[in-house]
C-alpha positions as CSV (number, residue, x, y, z in Angstrom):
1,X,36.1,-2.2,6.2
2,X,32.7,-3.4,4.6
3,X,30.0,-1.5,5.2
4,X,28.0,-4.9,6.3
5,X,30.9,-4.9,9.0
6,X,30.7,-1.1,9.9
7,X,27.2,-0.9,10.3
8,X,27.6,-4.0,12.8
9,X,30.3,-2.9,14.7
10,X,28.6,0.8,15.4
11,X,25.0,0.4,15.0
12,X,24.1,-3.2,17.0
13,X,20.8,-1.8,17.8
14,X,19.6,-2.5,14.0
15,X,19.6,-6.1,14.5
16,X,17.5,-6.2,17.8
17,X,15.6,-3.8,15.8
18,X,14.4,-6.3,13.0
19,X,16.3,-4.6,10.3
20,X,18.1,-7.0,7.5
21,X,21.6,-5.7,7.7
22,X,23.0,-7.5,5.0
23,X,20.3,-5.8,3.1
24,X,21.1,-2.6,4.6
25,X,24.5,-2.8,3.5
26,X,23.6,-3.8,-0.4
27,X,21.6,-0.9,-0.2
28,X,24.1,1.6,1.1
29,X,26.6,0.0,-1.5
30,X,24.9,0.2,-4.2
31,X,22.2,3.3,-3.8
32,X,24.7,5.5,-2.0
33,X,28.5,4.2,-2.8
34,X,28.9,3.4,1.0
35,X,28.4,7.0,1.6
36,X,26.6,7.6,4.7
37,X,26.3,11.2,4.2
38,X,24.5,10.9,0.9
39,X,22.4,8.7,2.7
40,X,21.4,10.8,4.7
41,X,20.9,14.0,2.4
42,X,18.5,11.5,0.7
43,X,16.6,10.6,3.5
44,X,16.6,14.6,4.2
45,X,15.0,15.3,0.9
46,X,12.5,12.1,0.9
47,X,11.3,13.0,4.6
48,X,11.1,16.5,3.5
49,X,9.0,16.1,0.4
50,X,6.8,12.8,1.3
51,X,3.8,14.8,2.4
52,X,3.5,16.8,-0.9
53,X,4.0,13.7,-2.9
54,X,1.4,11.9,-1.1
55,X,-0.6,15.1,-1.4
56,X,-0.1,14.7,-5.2
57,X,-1.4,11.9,-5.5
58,X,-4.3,12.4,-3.4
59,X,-5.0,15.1,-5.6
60,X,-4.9,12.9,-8.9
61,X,-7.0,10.3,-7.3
62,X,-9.5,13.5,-6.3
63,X,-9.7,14.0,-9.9
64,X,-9.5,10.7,-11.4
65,X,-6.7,12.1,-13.7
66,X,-4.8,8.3,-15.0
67,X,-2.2,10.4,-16.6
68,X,-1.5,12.0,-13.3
69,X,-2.0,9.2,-10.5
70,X,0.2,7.2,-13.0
71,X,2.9,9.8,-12.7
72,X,2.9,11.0,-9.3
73,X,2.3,7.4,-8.4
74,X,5.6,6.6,-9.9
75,X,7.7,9.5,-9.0
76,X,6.5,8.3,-5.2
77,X,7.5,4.7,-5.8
78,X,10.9,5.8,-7.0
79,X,11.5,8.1,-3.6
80,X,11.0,5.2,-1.5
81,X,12.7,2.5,-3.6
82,X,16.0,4.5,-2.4
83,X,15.0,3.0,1.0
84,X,14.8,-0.5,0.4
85,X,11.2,-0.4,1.7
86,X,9.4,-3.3,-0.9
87,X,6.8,-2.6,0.9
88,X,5.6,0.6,0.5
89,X,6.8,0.4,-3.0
90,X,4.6,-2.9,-4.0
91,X,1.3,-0.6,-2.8
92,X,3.0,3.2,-4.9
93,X,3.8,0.2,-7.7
94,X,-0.6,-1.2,-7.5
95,X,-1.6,2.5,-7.6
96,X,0.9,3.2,-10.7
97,X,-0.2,0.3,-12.8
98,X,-3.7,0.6,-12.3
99,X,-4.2,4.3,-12.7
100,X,-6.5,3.7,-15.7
101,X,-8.4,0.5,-14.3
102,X,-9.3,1.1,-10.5
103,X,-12.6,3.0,-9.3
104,X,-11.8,6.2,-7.1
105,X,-12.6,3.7,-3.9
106,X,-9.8,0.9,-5.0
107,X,-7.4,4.4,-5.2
108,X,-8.9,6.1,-2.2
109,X,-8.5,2.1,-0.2
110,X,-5.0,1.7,-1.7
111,X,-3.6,5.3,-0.7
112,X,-5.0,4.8,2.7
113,X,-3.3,1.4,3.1
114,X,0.2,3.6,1.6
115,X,0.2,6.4,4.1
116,X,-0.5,4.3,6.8
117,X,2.6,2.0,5.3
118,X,4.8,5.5,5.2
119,X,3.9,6.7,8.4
120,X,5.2,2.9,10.1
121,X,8.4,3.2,7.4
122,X,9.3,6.6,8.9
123,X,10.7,5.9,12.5
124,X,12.6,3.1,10.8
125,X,14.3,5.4,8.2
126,X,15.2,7.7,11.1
127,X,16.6,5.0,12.8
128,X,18.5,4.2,10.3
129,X,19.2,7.9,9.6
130,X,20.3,8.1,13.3
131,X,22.1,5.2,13.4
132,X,24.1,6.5,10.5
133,X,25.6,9.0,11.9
134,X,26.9,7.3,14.6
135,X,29.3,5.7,12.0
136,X,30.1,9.1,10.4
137,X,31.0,10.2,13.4
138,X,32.9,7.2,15.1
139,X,34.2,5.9,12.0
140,X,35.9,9.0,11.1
């Protein structure tokens, strides 16, 4: 069974929720191999580490290090990329590429603008996380 066709048969709730399932599905196909567990182990690790990583690059802003916002900019736009959040990643992606250019208040305005954009992804990636196991366990 497809995982496009698996995620609509056990989790319904992600359509009503606004969630692109076809989307969903790439993403779990070609991230995580149709694994749902791996999934979530990844989702685990991001929502266990997310705070620090943003606290990074706070930091690097706070000492208007290029070399470092560049870097921990990245590393944070790579952790969220495995979520198929364009989002989020489009604002890590402005802080990455203009770690030597911005002022400290274009960094300080465009972290602000990606926590906030983290803290509305969150609930959805436990959705999803949620909803996940539902075909783990039913599908099993």
């Amino acid at each position: 069974m497809s995982t496009e066709i698996l995620i609509n048969k056990y989790c319904p709730e992600l359509s009503s929720l606004g969630f692109d399932v076809p989307a969903i599905a790439e993403m779990m196909e070609t991230r995580y191999l149709g694994e749902f567990e791996i999934f979530g182990a990844a989702a685990g690790l991001f929502i266990g580490s997310y705070e620090g990583q943003l606290n990074d690059i706070k930091a690097a802003i706070e000492s208007m290090d290029p070399k470092s916002i560049k870097s921990t900019a990245h590393k944070y736009k790579g952790a969220i990329a495995n979520f198929h959040d364009p989002v989020v990643v489009e604002t890590a992606r402005a802080i990455e590429t203009n770690s030597d250019k911005w002022s400290k208040e274009q960094f300080l305005e465009s972290f602000n603008i990606l926590t906030q954009q983290t803290a509305e992804f969150l609930p959805r990636l436990n959705q999803l996380v949620e909803s996940f196991s539902k075909i783990q366990q039913e599908a099993a």
